[in-house]
Every structure is written in C-alpha cells, then in structure tokens.
C-alpha positions as CSV (number, residue, x, y, z in Angstrom):
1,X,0.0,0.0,0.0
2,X,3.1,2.8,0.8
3,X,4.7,1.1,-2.4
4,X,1.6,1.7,-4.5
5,X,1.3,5.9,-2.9
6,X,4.7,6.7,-3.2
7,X,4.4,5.8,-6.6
8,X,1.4,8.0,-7.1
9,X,3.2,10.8,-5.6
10,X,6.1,10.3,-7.2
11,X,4.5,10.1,-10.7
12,X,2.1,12.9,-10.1
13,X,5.2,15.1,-9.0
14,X,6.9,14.2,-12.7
15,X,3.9,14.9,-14.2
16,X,3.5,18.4,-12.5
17,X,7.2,19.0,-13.2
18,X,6.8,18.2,-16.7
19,X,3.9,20.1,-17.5
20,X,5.1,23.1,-16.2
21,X,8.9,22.2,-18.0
22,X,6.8,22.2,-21.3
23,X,4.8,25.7,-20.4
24,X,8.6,27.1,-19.8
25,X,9.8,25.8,-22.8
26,X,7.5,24.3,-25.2
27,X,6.9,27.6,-26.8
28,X,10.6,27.0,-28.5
29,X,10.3,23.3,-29.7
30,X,10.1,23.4,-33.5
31,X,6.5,22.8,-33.4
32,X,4.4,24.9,-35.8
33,X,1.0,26.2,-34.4
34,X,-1.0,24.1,-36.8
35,X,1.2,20.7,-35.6
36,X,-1.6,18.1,-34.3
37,X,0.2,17.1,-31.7
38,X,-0.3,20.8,-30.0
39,X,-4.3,20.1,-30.3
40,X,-3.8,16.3,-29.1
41,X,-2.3,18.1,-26.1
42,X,-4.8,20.8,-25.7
43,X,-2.0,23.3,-25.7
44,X,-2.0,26.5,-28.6
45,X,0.8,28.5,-30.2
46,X,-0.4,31.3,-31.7
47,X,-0.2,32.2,-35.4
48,X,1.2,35.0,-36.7
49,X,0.2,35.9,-40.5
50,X,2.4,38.4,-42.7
51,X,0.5,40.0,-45.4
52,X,2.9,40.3,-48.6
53,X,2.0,43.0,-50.9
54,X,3.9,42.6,-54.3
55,X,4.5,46.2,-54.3
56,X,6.7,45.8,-51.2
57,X,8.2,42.6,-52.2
58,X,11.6,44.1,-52.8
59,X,10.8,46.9,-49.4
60,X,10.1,43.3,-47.5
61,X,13.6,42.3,-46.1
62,X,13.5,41.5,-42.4
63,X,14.5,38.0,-41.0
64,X,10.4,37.3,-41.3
65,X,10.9,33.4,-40.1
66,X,11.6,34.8,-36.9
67,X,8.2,36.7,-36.7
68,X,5.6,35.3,-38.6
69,X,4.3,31.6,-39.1
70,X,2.3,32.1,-42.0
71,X,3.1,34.1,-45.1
72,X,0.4,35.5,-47.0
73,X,0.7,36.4,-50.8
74,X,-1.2,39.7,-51.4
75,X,-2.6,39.1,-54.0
76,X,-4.7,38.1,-57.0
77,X,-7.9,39.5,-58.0
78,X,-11.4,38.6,-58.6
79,X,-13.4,39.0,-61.9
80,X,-17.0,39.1,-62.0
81,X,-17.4,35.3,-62.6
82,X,-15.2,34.6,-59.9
83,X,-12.5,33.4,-61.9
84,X,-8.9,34.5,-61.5
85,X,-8.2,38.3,-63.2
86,X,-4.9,37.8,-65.5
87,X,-5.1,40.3,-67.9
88,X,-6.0,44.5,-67.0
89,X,-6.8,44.7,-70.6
90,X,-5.8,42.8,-73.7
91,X,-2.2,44.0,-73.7
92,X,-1.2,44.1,-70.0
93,X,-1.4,41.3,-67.2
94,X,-2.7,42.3,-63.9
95,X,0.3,43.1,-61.5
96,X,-0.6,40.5,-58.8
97,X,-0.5,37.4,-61.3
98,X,2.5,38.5,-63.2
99,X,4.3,38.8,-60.0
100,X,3.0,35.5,-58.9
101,X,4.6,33.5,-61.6
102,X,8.4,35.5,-61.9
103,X,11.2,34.5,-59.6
104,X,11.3,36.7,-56.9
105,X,8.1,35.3,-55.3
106,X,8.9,31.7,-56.1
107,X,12.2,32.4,-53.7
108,X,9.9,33.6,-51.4
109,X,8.0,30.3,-50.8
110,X,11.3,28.5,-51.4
111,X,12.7,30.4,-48.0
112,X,9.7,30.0,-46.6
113,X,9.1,26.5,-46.3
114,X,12.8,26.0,-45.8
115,X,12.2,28.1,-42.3
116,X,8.5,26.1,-42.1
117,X,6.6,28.8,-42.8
118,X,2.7,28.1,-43.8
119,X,2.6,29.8,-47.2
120,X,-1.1,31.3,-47.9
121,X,-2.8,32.3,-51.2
122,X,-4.9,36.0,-50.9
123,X,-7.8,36.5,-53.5
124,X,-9.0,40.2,-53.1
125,X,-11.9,42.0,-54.5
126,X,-12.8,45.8,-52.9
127,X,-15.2,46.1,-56.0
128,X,-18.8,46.4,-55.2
129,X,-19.4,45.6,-59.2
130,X,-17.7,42.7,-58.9
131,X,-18.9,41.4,-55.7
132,X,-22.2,41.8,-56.8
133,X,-21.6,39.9,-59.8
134,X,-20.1,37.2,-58.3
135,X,-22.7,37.0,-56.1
136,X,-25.1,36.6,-58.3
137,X,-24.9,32.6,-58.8
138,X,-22.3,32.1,-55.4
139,X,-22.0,28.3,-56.6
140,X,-20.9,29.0,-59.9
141,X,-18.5,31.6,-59.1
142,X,-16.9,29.8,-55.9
143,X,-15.9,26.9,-58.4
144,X,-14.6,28.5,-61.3
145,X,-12.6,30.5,-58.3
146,X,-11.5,26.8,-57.1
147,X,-10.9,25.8,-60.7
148,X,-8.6,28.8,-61.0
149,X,-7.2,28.1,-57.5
150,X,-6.8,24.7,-57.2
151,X,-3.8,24.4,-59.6
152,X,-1.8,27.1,-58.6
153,X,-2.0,26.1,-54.8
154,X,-0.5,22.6,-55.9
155,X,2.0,24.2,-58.0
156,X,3.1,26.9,-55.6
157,X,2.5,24.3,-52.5
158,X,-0.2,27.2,-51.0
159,X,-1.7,25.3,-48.1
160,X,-4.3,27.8,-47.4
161,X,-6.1,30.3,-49.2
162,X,-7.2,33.5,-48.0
163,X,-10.7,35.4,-49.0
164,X,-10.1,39.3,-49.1
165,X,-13.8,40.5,-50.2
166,X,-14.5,44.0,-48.9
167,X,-17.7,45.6,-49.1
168,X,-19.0,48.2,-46.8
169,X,-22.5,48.1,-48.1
170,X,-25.4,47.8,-46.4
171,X,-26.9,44.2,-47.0
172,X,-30.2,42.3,-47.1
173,X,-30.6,38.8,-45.3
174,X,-30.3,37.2,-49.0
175,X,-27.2,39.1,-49.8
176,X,-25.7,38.1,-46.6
177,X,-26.7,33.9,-47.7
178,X,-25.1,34.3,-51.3
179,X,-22.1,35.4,-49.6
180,X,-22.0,32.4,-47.2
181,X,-23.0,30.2,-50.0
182,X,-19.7,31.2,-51.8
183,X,-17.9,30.8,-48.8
184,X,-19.2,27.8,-47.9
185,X,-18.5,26.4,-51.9
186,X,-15.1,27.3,-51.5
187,X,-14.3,26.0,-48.2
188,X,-16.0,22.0,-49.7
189,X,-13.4,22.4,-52.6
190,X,-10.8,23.2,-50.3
191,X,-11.8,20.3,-48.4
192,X,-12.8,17.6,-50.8
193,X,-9.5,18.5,-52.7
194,X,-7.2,18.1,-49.6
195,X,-5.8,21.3,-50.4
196,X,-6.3,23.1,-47.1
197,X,-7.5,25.3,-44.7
198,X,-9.4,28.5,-45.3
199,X,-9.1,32.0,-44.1
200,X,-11.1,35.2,-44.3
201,X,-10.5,38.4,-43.8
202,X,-13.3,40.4,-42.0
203,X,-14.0,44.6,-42.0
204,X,-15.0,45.1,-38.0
205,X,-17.9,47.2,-38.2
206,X,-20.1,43.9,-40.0
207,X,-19.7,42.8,-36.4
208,X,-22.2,46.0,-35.0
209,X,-24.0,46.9,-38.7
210,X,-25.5,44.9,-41.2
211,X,-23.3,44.2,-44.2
212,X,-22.3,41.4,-46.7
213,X,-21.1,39.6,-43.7
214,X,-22.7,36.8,-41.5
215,X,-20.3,36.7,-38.9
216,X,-21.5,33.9,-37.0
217,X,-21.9,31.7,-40.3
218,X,-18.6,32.7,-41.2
219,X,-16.8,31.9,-38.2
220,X,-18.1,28.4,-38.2
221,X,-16.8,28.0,-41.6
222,X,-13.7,29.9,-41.7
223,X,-10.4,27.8,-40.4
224,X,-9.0,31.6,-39.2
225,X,-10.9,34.8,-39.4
226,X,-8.5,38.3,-40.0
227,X,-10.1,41.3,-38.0
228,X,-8.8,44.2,-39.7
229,X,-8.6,46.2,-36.7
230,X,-7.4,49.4,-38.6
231,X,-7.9,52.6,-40.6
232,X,-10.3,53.9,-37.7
233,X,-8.6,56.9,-39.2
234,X,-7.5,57.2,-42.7
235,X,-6.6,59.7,-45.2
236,X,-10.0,60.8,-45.8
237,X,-11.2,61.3,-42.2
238,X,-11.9,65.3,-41.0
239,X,-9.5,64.7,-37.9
240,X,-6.0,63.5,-37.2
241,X,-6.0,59.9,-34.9
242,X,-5.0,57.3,-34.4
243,X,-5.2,54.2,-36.6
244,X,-5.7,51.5,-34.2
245,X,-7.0,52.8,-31.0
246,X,-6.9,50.1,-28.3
247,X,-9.6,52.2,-26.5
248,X,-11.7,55.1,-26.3
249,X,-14.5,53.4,-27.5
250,X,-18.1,55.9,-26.5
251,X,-15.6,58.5,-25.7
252,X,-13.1,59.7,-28.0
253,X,-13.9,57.7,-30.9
254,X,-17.0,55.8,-32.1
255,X,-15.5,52.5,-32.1
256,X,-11.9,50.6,-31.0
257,X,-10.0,47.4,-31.6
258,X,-11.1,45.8,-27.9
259,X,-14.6,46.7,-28.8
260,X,-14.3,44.9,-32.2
261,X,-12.6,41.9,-30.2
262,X,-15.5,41.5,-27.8
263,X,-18.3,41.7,-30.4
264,X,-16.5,38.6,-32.5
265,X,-16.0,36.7,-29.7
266,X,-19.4,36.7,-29.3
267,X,-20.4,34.9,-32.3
268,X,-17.4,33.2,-33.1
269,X,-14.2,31.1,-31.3
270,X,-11.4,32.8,-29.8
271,X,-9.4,30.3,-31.3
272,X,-10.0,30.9,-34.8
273,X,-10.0,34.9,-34.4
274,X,-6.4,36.6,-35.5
275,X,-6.3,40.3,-34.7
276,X,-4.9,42.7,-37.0
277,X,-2.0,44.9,-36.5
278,X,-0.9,47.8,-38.8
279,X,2.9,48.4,-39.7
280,X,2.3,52.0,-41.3
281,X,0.4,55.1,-39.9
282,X,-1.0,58.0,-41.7
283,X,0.0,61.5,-42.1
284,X,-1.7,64.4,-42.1
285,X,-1.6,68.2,-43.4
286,X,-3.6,70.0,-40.1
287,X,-4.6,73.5,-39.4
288,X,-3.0,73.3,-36.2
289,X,-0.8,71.9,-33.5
290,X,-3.2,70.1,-31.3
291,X,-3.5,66.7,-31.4
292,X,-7.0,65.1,-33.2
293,X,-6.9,68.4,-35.3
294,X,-9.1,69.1,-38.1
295,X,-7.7,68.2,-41.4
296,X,-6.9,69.7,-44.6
297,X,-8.5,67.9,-47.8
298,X,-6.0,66.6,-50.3
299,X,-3.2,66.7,-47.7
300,X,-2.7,63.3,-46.2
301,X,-0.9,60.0,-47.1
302,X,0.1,56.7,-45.6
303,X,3.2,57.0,-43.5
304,X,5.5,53.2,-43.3
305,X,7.0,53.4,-40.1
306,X,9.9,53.4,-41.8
307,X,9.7,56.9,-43.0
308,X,8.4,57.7,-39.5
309,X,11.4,56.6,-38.4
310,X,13.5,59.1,-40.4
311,X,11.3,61.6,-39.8
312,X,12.2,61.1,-35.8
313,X,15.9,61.1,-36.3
314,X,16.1,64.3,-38.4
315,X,13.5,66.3,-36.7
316,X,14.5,69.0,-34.5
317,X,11.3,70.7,-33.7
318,X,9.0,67.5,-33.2
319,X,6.3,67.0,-30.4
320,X,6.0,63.7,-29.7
321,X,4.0,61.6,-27.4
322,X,1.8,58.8,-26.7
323,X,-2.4,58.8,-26.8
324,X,-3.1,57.6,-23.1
325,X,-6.3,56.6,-24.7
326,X,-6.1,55.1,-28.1
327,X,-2.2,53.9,-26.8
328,X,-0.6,54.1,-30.1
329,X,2.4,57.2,-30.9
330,X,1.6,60.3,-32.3
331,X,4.1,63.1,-33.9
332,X,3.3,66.8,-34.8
333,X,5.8,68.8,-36.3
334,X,5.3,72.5,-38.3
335,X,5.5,72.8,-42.0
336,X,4.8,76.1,-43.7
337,X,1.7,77.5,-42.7
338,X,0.6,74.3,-41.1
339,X,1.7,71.0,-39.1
340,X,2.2,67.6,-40.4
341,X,0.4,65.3,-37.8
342,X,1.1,61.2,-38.0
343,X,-0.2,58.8,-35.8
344,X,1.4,55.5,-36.5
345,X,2.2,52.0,-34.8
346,X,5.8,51.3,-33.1
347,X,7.2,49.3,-30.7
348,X,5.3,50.0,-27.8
349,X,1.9,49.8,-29.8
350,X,2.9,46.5,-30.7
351,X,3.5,45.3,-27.3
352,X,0.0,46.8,-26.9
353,X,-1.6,44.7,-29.3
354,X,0.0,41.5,-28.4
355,X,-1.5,41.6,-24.9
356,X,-4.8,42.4,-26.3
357,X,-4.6,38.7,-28.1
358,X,-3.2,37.2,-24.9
359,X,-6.0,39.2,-22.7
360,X,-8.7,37.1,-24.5
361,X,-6.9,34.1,-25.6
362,X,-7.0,35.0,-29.8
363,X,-5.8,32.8,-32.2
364,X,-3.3,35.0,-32.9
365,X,-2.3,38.1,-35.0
366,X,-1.7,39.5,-38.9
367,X,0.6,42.1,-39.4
368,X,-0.6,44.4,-43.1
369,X,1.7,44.9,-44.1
370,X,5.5,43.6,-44.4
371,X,7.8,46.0,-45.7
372,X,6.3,48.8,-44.2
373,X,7.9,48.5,-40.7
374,X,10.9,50.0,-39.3
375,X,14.0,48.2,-37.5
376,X,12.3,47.5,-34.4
377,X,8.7,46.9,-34.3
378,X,8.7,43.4,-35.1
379,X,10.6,42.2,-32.1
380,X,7.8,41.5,-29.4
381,X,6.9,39.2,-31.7
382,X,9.9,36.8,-31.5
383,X,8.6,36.3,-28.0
384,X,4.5,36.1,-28.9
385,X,5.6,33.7,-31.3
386,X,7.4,31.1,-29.0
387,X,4.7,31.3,-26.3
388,X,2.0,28.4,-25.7
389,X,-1.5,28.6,-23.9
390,X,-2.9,25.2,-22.2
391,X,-6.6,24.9,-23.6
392,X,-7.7,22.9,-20.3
C-alpha cells in the first residue's frame, strides 16, 4: 500500500514538473502552431500571418521566419465570374498574377518552407461591381474561383487560401446567404480537394452593422478569421488619430479594436480569431498643432513606419507623445503655414496589441503589411511567437 502511494506521488510530482517544464519551454520546440500534436495536447501556439503586398516585395527584407508563421501572398484579384483576373486589358497582365509567376516570389516560398513557414494564397476584391456579380450565382462563381485556384495552390505548395472580399454596403438577409453560399463552396473544394484550410479576412464594423457579412456563419466556416482592426482613421477622415485605437471606444472615438474583439468573440471562437496589426500610420496636413486636429483635404498619405522613423531622427522641432487613450504614438511637427500630424504604430503599440490577443486568448495576430515596418517593431513578436497557452 506505501509502495503503490509513493508511486502515485512520485509520478504525479513528474507529471507536474513536466507540464510546467513544457509551459517554460515548449513555446521554443520546433512545433508549428497548426502541428496536431499541440491540439492532441490541448496546448495552442499562436499564429502570426504576414501580409505580402507585391508592391513591397523588394521593401520586404527583415528575418520574417523569426516573426511570422504564415506568409500570406497579397494578391490576385477577382473577376465578376469569380475566376482569377490575368489580364488588365488585352495587352497588359494584372500586377498581382504577373508577380506570382516570376522569380522573386517563387524564392519567397522556397525560403519559406525552408524556415516552415505556412505559405497562404490572398484573392481580393474591394469592387462592389464585382462582388455583386459574383454573387449573383455564389456556386458557380466559388468553383470556377477553385478551378482557377486549385492548380496554382499545388504548383506553388499554398496550403491555405485566403478570402479578401470588402464591401462596406449595407446588405439584405439574402445578400448576406449568397455570400456564405460562396464561402461555404469554397471551403468544400478546399476540403474535398485536400488542399487546405481556409481563411477570411473580416472589415470590424459587420460585427455592429448589417453588411455582406454573417459573422457567426462565417466563423463556423472559416479555419481563421482576420479582424482588420485598422484605418479607424484614414486619409479621408476630417481629424488626425489614431489608426488603431486600443480604446476610447463611446468617448473619443465611435468604435476601437477591444470593442471589435468582444463583439467577434461573441459569435465566433477565440481560437479561430487573429487580430490585426498595422505596420504604417498616416500623415496628415492640419490646421493646427493640437493633437486630433481638423484636417486639410487633399493633404494626407500613408506614413510606413519606416519613413516615420526618419522623420524622428532628423526632426528637430518634433512634439512627440503617446495617446493615453487610443495607446498608439503620435508626432506633430510645423510645416509652412501648417503642421504635419502622424499617428502610427511602433514598438510600444505592438507590445500593446499583443496583450490584447493574450488578454482574450485569440488565435493570434496578422501584421498588413511587411515592408512597411521599421528596424524594431517586429521584435515583441519573436517572443509572442514562442509562447503556448494550455486549452484545459
């Protein structure tokens, strides 16, 4: 009988020490997040997604295997039948596609699966014309997208494809089915195919208005689900701010990125949820030197952090500070008869947005977009990325 409860002890005692051994250092085993012997375990490493732009493929030249998990291709576009847009007109190929196919990208995925990297597919459409059309007949137009997509993900070895359709118009209960219906057509292919798993990148405010979006369908279909938990200012708003405000949500501003993380997790799993993170800021011509200040039309642009960062190292007559609100950086400097305001993401606001996922357990995050960052942003995530979470 002592034999038989030491022995208890005494394994219970390894077990305890080996659990907590693996919470200390499992993060750093060369397990990727999607390995099914995490989930066997019930423990999660999080996934971090880099948007690639081909515009800022040669701008794109960090160490990103020490960031990111996945690396997403931005993009290829949608035509109105749902098949993949080559050509802008007879005589010229769309930028995306010819980018696709030439060398530099095929290095790319060539690094990336060297470093293990889970190499992702974007397909992007912004055109209410287009989604419309596609729309029209969602069956149709999800499988001539699949019959588009299928070979280029087993040529390229793309094991997951990402849905980039943005519309910000108001939609009727049928609208909102056709778009699941598509989704849902894409997602069987992806399936019955053994190509992958599926990924979709959602606008927040379909979470508090009706628009194209079903978020609750969506999440139950979705593998991951993108917040784009950005522009809450852009170059076309009337006043300077912030582009990801943390908070201020009923006060300063209308809406905020916690706000937008409470209302998904309300309709879909934490697990599944990645939070966006913007690696640029904008910059704004204002008519004064107070932050939030009104703008001036026609005089604004996006601001990498990179040129923020030479901005800081050369200006002399700067004011520079943090939102204690919002949380993200914010400079202001003189410029003629006006002031250039730029409120931007560094890497404080990155810590910021990190504990944000780890406050309610998200998936993980996706940075838009690579190439835009300076030197130092991305190194919180070196960390973030190593870390586990016990599902028990």
């Amino acid at each position: 009988m002592t034999k038989t409860l030491v022995s208890c002890v005494v394994g219970l005692l390894l077990g305890v020490v080996g659990a907590v051994a693996f919470i200390y250092f499992g993060g750093s085993l060369p397990l990727r997040f999607d390995n099914p012997a995490l989930a066997t375990l019930n423990i999660n490493k999080p996934q971090v997604v880099g948007f690639l732009p081909y515009w800022l493929l040669d701008k794109a030249d960090k160490p990103y295997e020490q960031y990111i998990t996945t690396l997403t291709y931005f993009g290829l576009s949608l035509n109105n039948d749902g098949t993949i847009m080559k050509l802008t007109n007879p005589q010229e190929e769309e930028p995306g596609w010819t980018t696709l196919k030439g060398d530099a990208y095929a290095k790319r995925i060539a690094d990336g699966k060297k470093a293990n990297l889970k190499q992702s597919l974007l397909i992007i459409s912004g055109d209410d014309s287009i989604i419309h059309d596609v729309l029209q007949d969602p069956v149709t137009s999800a499988n001539n997208l699949m019959g588009d997509v299928a070979p280029i993900m087993k040529d390229k070895g793309f094991t997951d494809l990402n849905l980039d359709i943005e519309s910000f118009m108001a939609a009727s209960p049928s609208g909102q089915a056709a778009f699941t219906q598509f989704v849902r057509t894409v997602k069987d292919a992806l399936v019955a195919q053994h190509l992958g798993t599926l990924t979709l990148d959602l606008i927040p405010i379909s979470l508090v208005k009706s628009t194209l979006y079903d978020a609750k369908a969506l999440g139950a279909l979705a593998d991951s689900i993108v917040l784009m938990t950005y522009d809450y200012h852009y170059t076309g708003s009337f006043t300077a701010g912030a582009i990801a405000p943390v908070g201020g949500s009923g006060t300063t501003v209308e809406y905020d990125v916690e706000t937008a993380v409470k209302e998904a997790l309300k309709v879909m799993p934490k697990e599944k949820i990645l939070l966006g993170i913007p690696l640029y800021g904008y910059e704004w011509e204002t008519i004064d030197s107070a932050t939030e200040s009104a703008t001036i039309p026609g005089g604004s642009a996006t601001a990498s952090t990179r040129r923020v960062a030479e901005i800081l190292a050369s200006c002399t007559n700067c004011t520079r500070g943090i939102d204690p609100v919002s949380r993200e950086p914010y400079v202001i400097y003189p410029e003629g008869d006006y002031y250039n305001e730029l409120y931007y993401e560094d890497e404080s606001s990155m810590k910021e947005k990190i504990a944000l996922a780890q406050k309610y357990n998200l998936g993980g995050v996706a940075l838009w977009a690579l190439g835009y960052e300076d030197d130092t942003m991305l190194k919180p995530l070196v960390t973030y990325k190593n870390s586990i979470s016990l599902s028990w």
